[in-house]
N, C-alpha and C positions, 0 to 999 in steps of 0.2 A: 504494500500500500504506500510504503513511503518513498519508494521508485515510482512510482504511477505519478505521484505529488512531485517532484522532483523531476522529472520527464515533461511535466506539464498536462498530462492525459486526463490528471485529475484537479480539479481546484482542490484548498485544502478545507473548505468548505465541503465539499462534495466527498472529499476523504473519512473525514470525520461526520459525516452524518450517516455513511455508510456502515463504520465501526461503529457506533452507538446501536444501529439497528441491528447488528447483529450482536451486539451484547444484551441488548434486551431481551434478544431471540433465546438466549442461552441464563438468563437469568428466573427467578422463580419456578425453579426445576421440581415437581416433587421428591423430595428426600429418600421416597423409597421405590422412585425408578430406579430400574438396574444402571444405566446411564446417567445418574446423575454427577456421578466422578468424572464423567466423560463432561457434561456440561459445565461443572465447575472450573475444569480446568481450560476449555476455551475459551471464555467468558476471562478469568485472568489474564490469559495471552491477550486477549482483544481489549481488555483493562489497560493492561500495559503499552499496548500498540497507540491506543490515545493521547499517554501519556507521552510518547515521541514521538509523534505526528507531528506536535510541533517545531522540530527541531529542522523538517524536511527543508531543502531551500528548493525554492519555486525556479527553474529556469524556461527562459523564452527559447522557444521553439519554431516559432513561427519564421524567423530569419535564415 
């Protein structure tokens, strides 16, 4: 995702609204799905992925 941001493909607007929705997807799991360790632990990746999205630097592409 922060290649896509960084490539220009993605605004970082459009970055992060995309990880949000898929961390929402993956939160409020019931606890006694078998997959819930599965869901928790995507859901931190995509936590953290947020957390440095900002860092991405935007270049032009268009030139």
């Amino acid at each position: 995702m922060i290649a896509l941001v960084e490539k220009g493909i993605l605004s970082l607007e459009e970055a992060r609204g995309a990880l949000e929705d898929a961390a929402a997807a993956h939160q409020n799991i019931d606890t006694l799905n078998d997959q819930a360790a599965v869901h928790q632990s995507a859901g931190l990746i995509i936590e953290r992925l947020l957390t440095q999205i900002g860092a991405a630097k935007p270049t032009d592409n268009l030139g």
